[in-house]
C-alpha positions as CSV (number, residue, x, y, z in Angstrom):
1,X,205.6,-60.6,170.6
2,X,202.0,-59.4,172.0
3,X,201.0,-61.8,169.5
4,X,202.1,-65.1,170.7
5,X,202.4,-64.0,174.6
6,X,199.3,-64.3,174.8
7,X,196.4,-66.8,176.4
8,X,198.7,-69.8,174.6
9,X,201.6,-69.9,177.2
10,X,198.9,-70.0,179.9
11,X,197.8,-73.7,180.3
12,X,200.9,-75.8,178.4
13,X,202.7,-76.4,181.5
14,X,200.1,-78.0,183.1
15,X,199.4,-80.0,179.9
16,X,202.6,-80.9,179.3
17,X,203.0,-82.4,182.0
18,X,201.1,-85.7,181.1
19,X,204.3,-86.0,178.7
20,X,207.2,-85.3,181.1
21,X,210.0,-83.0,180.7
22,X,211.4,-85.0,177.5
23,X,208.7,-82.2,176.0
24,X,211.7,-80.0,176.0
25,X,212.7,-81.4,173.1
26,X,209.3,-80.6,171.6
27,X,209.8,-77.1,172.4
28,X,213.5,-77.2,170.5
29,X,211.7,-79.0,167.5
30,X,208.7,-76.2,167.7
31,X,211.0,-73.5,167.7
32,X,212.9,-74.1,164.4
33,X,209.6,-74.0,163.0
34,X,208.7,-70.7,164.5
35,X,211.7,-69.3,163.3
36,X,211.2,-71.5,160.2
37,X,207.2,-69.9,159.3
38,X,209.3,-66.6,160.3
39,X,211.6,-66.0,158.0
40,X,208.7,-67.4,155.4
41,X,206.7,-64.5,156.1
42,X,208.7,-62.1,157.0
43,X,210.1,-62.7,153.3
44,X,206.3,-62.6,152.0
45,X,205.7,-59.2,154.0
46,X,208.3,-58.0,151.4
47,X,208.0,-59.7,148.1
48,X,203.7,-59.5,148.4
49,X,202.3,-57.7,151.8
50,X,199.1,-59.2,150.6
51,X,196.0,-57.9,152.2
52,X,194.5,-61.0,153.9
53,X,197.7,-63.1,154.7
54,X,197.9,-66.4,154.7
55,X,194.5,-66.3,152.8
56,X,195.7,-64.3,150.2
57,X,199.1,-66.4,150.3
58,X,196.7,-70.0,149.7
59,X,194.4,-68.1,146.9
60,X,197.6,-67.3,144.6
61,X,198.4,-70.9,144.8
62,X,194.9,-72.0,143.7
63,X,191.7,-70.4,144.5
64,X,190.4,-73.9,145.7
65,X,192.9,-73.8,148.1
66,X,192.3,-70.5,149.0
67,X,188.6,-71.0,150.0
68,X,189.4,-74.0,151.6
69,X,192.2,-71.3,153.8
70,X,189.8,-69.1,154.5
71,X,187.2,-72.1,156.6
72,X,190.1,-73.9,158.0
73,X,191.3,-70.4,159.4
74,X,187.5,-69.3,161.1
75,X,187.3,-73.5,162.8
76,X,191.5,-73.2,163.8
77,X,190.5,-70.0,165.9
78,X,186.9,-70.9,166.9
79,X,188.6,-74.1,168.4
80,X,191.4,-72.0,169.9
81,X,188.4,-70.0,171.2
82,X,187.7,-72.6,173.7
83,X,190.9,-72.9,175.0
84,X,191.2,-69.2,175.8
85,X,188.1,-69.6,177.5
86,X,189.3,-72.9,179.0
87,X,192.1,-70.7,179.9
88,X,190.6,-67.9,181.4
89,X,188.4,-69.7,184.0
90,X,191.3,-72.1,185.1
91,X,193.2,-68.6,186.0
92,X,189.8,-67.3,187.5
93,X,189.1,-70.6,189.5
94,X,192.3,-69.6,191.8
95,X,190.2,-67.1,193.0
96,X,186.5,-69.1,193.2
97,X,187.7,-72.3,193.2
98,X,184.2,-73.6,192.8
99,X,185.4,-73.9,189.2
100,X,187.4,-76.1,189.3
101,X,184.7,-78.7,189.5
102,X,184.6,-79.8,185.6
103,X,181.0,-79.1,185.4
104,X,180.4,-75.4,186.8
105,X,183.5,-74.5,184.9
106,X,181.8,-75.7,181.7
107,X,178.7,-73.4,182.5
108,X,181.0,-71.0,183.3
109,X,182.4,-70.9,180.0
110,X,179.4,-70.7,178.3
111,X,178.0,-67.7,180.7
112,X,181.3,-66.3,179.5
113,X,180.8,-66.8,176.2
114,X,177.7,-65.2,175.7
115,X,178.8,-62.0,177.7
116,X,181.9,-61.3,175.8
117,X,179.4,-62.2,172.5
118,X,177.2,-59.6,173.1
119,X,179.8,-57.3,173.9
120,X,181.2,-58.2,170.5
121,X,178.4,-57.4,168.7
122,X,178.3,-53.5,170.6
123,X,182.1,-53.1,170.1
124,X,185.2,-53.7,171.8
125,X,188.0,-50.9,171.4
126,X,188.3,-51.0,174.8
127,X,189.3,-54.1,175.1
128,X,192.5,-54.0,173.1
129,X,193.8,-51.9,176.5
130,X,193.0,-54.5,178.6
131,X,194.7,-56.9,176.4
132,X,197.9,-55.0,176.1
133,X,198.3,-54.5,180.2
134,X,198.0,-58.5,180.5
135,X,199.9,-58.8,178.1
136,X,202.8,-56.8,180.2
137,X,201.9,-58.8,182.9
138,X,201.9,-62.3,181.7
139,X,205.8,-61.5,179.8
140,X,206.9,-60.5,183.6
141,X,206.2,-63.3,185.4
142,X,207.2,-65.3,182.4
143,X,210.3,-63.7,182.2
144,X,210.9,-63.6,185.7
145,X,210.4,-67.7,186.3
146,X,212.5,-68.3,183.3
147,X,215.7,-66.1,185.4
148,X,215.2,-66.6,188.9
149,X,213.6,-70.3,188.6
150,X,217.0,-71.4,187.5
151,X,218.4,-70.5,191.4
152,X,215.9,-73.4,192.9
153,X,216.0,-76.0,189.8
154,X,217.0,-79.6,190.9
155,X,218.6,-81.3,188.2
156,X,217.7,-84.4,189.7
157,X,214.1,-83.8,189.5
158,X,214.2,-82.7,186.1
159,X,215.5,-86.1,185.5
160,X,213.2,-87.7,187.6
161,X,209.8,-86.2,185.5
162,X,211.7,-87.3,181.8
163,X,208.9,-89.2,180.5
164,X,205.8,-89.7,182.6
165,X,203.9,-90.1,179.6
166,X,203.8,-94.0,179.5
167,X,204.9,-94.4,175.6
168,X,208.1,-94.4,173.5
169,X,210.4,-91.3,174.0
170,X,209.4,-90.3,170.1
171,X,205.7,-90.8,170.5
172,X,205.8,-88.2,173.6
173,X,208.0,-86.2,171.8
174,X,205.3,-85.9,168.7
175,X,202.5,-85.3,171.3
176,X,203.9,-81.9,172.7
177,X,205.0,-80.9,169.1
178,X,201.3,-79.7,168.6
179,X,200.7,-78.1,172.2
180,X,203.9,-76.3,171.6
181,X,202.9,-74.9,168.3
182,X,200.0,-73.2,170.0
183,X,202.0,-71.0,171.7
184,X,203.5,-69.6,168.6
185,X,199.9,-69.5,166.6
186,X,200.3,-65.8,165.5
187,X,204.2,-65.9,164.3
188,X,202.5,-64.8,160.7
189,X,201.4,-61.2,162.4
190,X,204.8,-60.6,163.2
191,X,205.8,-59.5,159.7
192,X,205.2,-56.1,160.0
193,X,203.1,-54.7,156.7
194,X,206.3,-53.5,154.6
195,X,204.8,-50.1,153.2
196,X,204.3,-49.0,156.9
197,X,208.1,-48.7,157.9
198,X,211.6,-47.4,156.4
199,X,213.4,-49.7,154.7
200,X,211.7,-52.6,155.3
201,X,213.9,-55.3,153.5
202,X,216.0,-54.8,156.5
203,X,213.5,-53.7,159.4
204,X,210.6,-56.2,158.6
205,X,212.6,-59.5,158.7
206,X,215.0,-57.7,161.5
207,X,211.8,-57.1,163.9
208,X,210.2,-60.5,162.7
209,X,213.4,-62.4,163.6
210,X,213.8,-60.6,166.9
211,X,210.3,-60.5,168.3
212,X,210.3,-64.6,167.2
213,X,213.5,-65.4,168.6
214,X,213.0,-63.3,172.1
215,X,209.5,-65.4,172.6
216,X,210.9,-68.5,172.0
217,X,213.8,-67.9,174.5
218,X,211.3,-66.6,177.0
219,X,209.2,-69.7,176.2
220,X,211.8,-72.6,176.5
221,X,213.3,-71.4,179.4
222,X,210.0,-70.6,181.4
223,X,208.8,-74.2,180.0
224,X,211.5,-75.8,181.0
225,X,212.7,-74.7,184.1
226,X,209.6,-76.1,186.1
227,X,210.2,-79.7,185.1
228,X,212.7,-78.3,187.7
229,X,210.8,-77.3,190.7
230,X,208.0,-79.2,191.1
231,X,206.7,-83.3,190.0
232,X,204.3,-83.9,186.8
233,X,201.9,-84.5,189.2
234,X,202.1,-81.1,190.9
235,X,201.5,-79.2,187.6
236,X,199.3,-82.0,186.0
237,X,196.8,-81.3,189.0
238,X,197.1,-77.4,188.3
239,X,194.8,-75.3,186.5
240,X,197.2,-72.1,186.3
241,X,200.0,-73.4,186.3
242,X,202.2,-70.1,186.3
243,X,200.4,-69.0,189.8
244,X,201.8,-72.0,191.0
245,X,205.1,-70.9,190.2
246,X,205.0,-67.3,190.9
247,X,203.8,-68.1,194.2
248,X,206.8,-70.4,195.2
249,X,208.9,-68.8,193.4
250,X,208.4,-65.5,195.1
251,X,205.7,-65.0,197.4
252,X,201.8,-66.7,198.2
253,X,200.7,-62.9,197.9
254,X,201.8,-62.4,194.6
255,X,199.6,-65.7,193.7
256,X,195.8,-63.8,193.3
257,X,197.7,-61.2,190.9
258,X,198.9,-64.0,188.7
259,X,195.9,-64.8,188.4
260,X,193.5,-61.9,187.8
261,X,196.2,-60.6,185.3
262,X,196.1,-64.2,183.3
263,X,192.2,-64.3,183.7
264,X,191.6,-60.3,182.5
265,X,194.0,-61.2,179.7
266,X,192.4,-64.1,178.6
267,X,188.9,-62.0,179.2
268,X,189.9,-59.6,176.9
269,X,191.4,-61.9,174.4
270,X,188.9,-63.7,174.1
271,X,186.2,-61.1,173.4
272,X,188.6,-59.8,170.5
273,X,189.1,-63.5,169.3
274,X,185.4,-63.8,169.0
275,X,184.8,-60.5,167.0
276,X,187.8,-62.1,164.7
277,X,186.2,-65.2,163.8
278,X,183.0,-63.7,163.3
279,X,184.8,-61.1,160.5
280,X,186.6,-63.8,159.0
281,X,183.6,-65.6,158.5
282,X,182.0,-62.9,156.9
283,X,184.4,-62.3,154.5
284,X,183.5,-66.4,153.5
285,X,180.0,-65.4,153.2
286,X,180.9,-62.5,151.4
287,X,182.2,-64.7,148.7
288,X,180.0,-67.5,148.7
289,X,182.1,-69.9,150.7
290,X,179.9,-70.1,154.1
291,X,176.4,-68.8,153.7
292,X,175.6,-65.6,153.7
293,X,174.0,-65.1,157.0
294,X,177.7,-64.7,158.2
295,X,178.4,-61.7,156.3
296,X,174.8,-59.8,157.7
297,X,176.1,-57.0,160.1
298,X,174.1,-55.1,162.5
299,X,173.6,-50.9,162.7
300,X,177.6,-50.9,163.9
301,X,178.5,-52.9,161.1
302,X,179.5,-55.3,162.8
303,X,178.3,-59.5,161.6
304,X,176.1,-60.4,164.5
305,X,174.2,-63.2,163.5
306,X,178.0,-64.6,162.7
307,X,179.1,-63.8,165.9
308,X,175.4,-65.2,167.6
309,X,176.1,-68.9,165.3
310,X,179.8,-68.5,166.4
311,X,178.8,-68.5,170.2
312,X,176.5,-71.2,169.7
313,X,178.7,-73.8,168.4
314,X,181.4,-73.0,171.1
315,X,177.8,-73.3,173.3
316,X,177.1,-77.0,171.7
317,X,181.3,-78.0,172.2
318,X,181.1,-77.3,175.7
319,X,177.9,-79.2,176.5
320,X,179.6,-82.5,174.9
321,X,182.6,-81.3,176.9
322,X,180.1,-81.5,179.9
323,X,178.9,-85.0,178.7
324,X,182.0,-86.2,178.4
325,X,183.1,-85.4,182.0
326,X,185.9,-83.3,180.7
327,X,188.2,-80.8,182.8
328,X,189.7,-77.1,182.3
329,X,193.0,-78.9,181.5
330,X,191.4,-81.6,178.7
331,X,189.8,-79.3,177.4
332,X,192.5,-77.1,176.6
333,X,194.7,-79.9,175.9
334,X,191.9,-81.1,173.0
335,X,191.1,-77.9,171.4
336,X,194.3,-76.4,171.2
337,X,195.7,-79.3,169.4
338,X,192.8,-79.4,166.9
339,X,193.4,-75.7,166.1
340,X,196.8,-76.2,165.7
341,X,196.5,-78.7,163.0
342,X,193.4,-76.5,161.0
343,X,196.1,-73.7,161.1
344,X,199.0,-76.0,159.4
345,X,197.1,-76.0,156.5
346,X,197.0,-72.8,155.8
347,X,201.3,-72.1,157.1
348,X,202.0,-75.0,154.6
349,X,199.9,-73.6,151.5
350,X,201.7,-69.7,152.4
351,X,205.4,-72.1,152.0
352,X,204.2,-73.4,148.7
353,X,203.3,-69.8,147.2
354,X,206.8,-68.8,148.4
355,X,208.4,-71.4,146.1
356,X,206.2,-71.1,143.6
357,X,207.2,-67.3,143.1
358,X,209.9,-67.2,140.6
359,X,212.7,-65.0,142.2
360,X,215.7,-66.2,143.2
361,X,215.3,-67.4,147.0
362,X,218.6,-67.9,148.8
363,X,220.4,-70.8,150.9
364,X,218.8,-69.5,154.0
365,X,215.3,-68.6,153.1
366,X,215.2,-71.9,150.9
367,X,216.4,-73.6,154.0
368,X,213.7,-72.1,155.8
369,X,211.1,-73.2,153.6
370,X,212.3,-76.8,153.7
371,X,212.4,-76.8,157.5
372,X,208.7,-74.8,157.7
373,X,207.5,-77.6,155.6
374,X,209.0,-80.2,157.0
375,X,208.1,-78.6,160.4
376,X,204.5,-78.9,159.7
377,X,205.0,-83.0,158.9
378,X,206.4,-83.2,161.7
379,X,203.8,-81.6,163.9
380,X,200.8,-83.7,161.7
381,X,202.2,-86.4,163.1
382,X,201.6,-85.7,166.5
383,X,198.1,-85.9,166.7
384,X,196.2,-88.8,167.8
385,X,193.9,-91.2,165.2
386,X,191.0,-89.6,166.5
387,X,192.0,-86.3,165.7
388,X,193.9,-86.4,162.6
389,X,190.8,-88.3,161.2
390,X,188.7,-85.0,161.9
391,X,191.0,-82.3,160.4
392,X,190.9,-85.1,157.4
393,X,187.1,-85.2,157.3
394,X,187.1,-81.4,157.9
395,X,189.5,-81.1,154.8
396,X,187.8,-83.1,152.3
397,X,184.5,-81.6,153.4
398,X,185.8,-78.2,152.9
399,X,186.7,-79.2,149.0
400,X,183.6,-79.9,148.9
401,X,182.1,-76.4,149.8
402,X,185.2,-74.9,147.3
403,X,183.4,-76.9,144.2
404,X,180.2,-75.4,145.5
405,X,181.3,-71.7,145.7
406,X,183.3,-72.2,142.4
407,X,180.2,-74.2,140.7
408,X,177.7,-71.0,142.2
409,X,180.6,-68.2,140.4
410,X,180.7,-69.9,136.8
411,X,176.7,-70.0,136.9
412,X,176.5,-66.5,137.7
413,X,179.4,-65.6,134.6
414,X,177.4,-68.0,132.1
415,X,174.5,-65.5,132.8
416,X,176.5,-62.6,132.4
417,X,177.6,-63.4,128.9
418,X,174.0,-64.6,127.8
419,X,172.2,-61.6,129.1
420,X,173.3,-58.4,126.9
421,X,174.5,-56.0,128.9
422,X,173.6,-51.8,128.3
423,X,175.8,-50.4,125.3
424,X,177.4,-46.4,126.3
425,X,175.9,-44.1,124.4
């Protein structure tokens, strides 16, 4: 649950509200696929608790594959890095709102990048703490406008904000399939690591099920009840959305709370985020896949120079972000999406290595894997032209760098069997 309550929840009112309320539906449709990836590897947790997940999952299918996992995983969460940062100064403009102008806010997230980089680099136990208490906080107040919002809804309203979107009822539908999925990036952590509990072919998908099942209850009705309360325009023009609510809902007061808990959260997220990425490209430069300047760590051990290159591409996004004239809410809006279509990739190759395995499955897990599948179809088909071209591009690039690694590997075993090797005495 502290997985997916996190930074994802944050903005996807406010985006969602270019579509309408019809992106209810999109939440149903995103939720049996949470559930769907759920019972996938909650299963997997079981049959394989592979170290390395979803990596290990796409490797056991075919190394290519796996390689190809291990890039598309780093770029899905160095894109979702920008919309956690996105997030955080949207939260933090409620109390400056100087940014809110689109281009001090872009600065802003650059200055803030760099910070929480360096902070990276010296370590960041501490911020796990800081993570867990917004955590608390942002589950309260999105519990408590899921309950109490339902005493104010106006049906008629709700109605009223349908499909704002300006397209076909199916093509808004498949736009807020994606957003929706970004709240639920993380449902793979929820399988708990069987040789960790008691009987865990009951207590790992039993835990799995339940933490999945109470976010996405918490999710669709928080989500949906505020198609109730205010217009599209209301919440398209807000940049925290859930201090709008909180603050009608309850009291004006309670408003500047909202929004340092969302901004600390996202803070602290972030800086854990960033240390993330930087491991998991080390771990591709460890095996050849990225260079390896990504797998050089510093006295703490920790990859710096991975960490330094990974703050200076989010550096270079924002600056076109800046040229483009974009706001807090696009720019969630665009990276978001784009990391929720590098991370299908990865879901989809963990389904395939579930039916690949030969023991016998079940009606309900087989269902599952269907649905996940068809789950992440669906979703691809969401994205725009512009954007499904460059997770396509991104793909067949990364095939690319696969041959490389795998061409670099056979040199290196040619060698070995030509040069003799030291006989035992």
């Amino acid at each position: 649950m502290a997985n997916m309550l996190g930074s994802g929840i944050s903005m996807v009112p406010a985006y969602m509200a270019s579509i309408g309320t019809i992106g209810m539906v999109s939440w149903l449709i995103a939720i049996v696929g949470a559930v769907s990836l759920a019972l996938v590897f909650s299963r997997l947790a079981i049959v394989d608790p592979a170290e390395g997940g979803v990596v290990a999952y796409a490797s056991k299918v075919s190394p290519v594959l796996g390689r190809q996992t291990q890039i598309f995983y780093v770029l899905a969460n160095l894109t979702g890095n920008l919309a956690v940062a996105a997030t955080s100064i949207a939260y933090f403009s409620m109390l400056f709102p100087v940014l809110q102008d689109p281009l001090v806010s872009s600065i802003a997230i650059i200055v803030e990048t760099w910070i929480l980089a360096f902070i990276a680099m010296m370590g960041i136990g501490w911020v796990a703490r800081l993570a867990t208490l917004g955590v608390v906080m942002i589950a309260l107040q999105i519990v408590s406008v899921g309950s109490y919002g339902w005493v104010d809804f106006s049906p008629t309203l709700f109605s009223q904000n349908w499909n704002v979107s300006g397209t076909s009822s199916m093509s808004a539908i498949f736009s807020g399939i994606l957003v929706c999925l970004w709240s639920f990036l993380g449902v793979e952590t929820a399988s708990v690591n069987s040789g960790l509990v008691k009987n865990p072919t009951r207590t790992v998908p039993l835990a799995t099920m339940l933490g999945v099942g109470l976010v996405c209850l918490a999710y669709f009705l928080s989500c949906t009840v505020v198609g109730g309360l205010f217009t599209m325009k209301e919440l398209a023009n807000t940049p925290a959305p859930w201090v709008l609510a909180v603050s009608t809902l309850f009291s004006p007061k309670l408003g500047p709370l909202v929004a340092a808990a969302e901004s600390v959260l996202c803070f602290a997220s972030l800086c854990s985020w960033i240390f993330i990425v930087a491991e998991a490209a080390a771990r591709a430069g460890k095996d050849g896949t990225l260079p390896k300047i990504f797998a050089e760590t510093n006295a703490r051990g920790v990859p710096a120079k991975g960490i330094i290159i990974e703050a200076a591409i989010m550096t270079a996004a924002m600056i076109v972000a800046i040229i483009m004239k974009q706001n807090l809410v696009s720019i969630f809006g665009t990276t978001a999406v784009l990391a929720s279509l590098f991370v299908l990739f990865p879901y989809f190759y963990s389904i395939l290595y579930l039916l690949k395995r030969q023991e016998k499955k079940g009606a309900l897990l087989t269902a599952a894997a269907i649905l996940g599948m068809l789950f992440c179809f669906v979703a691809i088909a969401g994205g725009t032209q512009g954007q499904l071209a460059l997770t396509l591009i991104v793909a067949l690039a990364l095939f690319l760098l696969s041959v490389r690694s795998d061409k670099a590997e056979s040199a290196e075993e040619d060698v070995a069997k030509v040069i003799p090797q030291p006989q035992a005495d």
